[in-house]
C-alpha positions in Angstrom: 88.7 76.1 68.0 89.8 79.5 68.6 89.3 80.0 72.5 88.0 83.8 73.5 90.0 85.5 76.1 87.8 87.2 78.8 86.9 90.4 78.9 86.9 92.2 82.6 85.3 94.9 81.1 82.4 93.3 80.5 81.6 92.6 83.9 82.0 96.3 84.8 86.2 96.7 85.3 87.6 99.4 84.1 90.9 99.1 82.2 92.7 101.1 84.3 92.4 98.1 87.0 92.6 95.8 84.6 96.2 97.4 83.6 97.2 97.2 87.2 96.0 93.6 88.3 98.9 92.1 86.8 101.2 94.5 89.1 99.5 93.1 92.0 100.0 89.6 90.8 103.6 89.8 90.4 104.1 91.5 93.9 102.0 88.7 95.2 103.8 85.6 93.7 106.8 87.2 94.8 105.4 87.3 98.6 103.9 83.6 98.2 108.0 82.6 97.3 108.6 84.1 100.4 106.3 82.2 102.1 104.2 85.3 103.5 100.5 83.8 104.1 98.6 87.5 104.7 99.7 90.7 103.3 98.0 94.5 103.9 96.4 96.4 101.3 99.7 99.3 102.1 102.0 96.2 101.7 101.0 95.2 98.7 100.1 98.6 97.6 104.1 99.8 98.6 105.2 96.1 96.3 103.1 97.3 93.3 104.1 100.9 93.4 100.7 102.0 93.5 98.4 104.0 96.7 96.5 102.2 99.2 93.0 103.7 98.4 93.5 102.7 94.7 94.4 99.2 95.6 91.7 98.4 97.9 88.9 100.0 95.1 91.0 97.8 92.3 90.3 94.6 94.3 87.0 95.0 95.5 85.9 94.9 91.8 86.9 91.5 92.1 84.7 90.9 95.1 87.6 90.7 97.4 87.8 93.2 100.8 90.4 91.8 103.1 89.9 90.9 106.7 90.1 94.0 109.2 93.5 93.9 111.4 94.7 90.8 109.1 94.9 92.0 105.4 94.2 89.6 102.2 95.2 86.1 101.7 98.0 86.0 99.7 97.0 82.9 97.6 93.9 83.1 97.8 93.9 86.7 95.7 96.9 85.7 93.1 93.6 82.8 92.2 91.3 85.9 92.5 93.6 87.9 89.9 94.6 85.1 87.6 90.9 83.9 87.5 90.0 87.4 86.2 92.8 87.6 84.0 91.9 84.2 82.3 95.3 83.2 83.3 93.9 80.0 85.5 93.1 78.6 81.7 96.6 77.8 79.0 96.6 80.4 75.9 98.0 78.8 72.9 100.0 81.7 71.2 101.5 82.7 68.0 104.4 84.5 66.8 104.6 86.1 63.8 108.1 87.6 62.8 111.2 85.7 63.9 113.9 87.8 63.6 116.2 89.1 66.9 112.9 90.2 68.9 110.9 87.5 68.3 113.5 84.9 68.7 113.6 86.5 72.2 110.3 85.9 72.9 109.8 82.5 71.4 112.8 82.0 73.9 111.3 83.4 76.8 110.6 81.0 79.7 108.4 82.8 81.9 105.5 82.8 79.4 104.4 78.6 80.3 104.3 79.6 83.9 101.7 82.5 83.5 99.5 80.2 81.1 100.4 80.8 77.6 101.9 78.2 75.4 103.7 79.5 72.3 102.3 77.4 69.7 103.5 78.4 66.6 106.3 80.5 65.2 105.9 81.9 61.6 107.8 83.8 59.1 107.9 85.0 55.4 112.3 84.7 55.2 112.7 81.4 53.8 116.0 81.4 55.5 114.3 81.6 58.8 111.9 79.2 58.2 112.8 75.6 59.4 114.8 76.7 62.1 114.3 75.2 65.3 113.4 77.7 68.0 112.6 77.0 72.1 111.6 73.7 70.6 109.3 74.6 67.8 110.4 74.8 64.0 109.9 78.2 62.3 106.8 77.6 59.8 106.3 79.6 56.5 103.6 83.2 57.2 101.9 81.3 54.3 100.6 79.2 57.2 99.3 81.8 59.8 95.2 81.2 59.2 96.5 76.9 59.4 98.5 77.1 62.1 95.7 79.9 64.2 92.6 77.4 63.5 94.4 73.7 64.1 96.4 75.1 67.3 93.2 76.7 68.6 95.8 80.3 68.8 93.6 83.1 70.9 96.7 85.7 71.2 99.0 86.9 67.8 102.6 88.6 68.7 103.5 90.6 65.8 107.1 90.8 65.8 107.1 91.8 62.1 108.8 94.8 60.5 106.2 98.2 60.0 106.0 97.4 56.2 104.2 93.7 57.0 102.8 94.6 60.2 98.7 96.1 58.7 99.1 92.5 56.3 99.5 90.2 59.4 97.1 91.8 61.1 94.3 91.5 58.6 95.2 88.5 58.1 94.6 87.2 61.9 91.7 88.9 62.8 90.0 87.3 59.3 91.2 84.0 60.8 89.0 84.6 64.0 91.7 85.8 66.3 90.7 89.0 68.3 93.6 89.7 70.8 96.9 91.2 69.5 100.4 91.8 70.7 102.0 94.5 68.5 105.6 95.1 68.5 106.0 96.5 64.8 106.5 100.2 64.9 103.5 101.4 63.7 99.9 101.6 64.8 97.5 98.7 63.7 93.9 100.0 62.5 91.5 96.8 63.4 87.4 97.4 63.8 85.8 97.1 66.9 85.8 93.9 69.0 89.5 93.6 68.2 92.3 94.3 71.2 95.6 95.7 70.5 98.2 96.1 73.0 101.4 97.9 71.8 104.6 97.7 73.0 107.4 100.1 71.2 110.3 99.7 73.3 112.0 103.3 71.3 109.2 105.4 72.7 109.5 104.4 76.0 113.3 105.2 75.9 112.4 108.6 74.0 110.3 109.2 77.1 113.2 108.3 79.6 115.7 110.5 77.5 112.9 113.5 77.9 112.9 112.7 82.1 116.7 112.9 82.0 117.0 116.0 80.0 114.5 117.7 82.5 116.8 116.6 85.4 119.8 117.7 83.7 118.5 120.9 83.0 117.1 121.4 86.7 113.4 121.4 85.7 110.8 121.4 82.9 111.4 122.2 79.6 110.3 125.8 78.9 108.8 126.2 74.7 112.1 128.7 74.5 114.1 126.1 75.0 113.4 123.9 72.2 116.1 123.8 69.6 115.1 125.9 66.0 113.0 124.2 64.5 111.2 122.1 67.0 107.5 122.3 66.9 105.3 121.9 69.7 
């Protein structure tokens, strides 16, 4: 049975504190190593690189205010967060491409912690499949709508290359599951009711080379400064 994750929207959250709840959960589990018992909205605000007044109005969609003079407890708002963020629950996941990136993740030990299980790891290179991986042997693609309804998967991680990526897809959301992690390089088109998160680690470096030009150059970049042939 495929398990549906949560949606905080639904209650009335929007996504853009959805987005940053899991900010304010790392800053906190950090603080709770530390052994800190209360923290301040600017504390945790200054931890999670966010202001104050967005903090506070983040949280008190999730019912939780703070004491006056004494702040928020620490544990009891990481069980606020990761109650909203389904995370108090395990997530069995799958992932589908096991080449250097998703070896990576199906090696990745901080995913048990923060309640999801990898449950299956699936590929179409019959060299890959059989290996043994964090545990788990590499099963055939041929398998992904098996392996999704007997492992009860709620979360896909395509790890695919761009050419397979709009396949794999299809193929999950027809076996039920609604919640996708998309590290192909290319944009997924699923119908509504269907969440895509995209990661594309190139962008965000083209992004960072752009910031670094601008510094280098002392400020923006003016339109007369793009090289011939650039179009805006």
């Amino acid at each position: 049975m495929i398990r549906r994750i949560p949606q905080a929207r639904d209650r009335g959250i929007p996504d853009a504190t959805v987005a940053r709840l899991p900010l304010y959960l790392r800053a906190l589990n950090g603080m709770a190593e530390r052994g800190t018992a209360t923290v301040s909205s600017e504390d945790l605000a200054l931890a999670a690189g966010v202001n104050s007044a967005k903090l506070r109005k983040d949280l008190s969609h999730l019912g939780s205010y703070g004491t006056r003079g004494v702040g928020y407890d620490v544990q009891y708002l990481i069980y606020q967060i990761s109650r909203e963020l389904g995370l108090t629950q395990d997530w069995a996941v799958a992932i589908v491409g096991v080449g250097n990136l998703g070896r990576a993740l199906a090696n990745y030990g901080g995913f048990a912690s923060r309640g999801f299980r990898i449950a299956g790891l699936l590929d179409a290179d019959p060299h890959v499949v059989g290996d043994r991986i964090a545990g788990l042997v590499v099963e055939h693609a041929d398998e992904l709508e098996s392996v999704i309804s007997k492992r009860g998967v709620s979360i896909v991680v395509i790890a695919t290359p761009a050419t397979a990526a709009q396949r794999v897809c299809d193929r999950v959301i027809a076996a039920g599951v609604t919640s996708i992690l998309n590290f192909a390089p290319v944009v997924l088109a699923v119908p509504d009711g269907v969440d895509v998160r995209k990661v594309d680690l190139s962008i965000e470096l083209q992004i960072l080379a752009f910031h670094e030009q601008r510094k280098a150059n002392g400020g923006p970049i003016m339109a007369e400064e793009w090289p011939d042939g650039v179009v805006m």
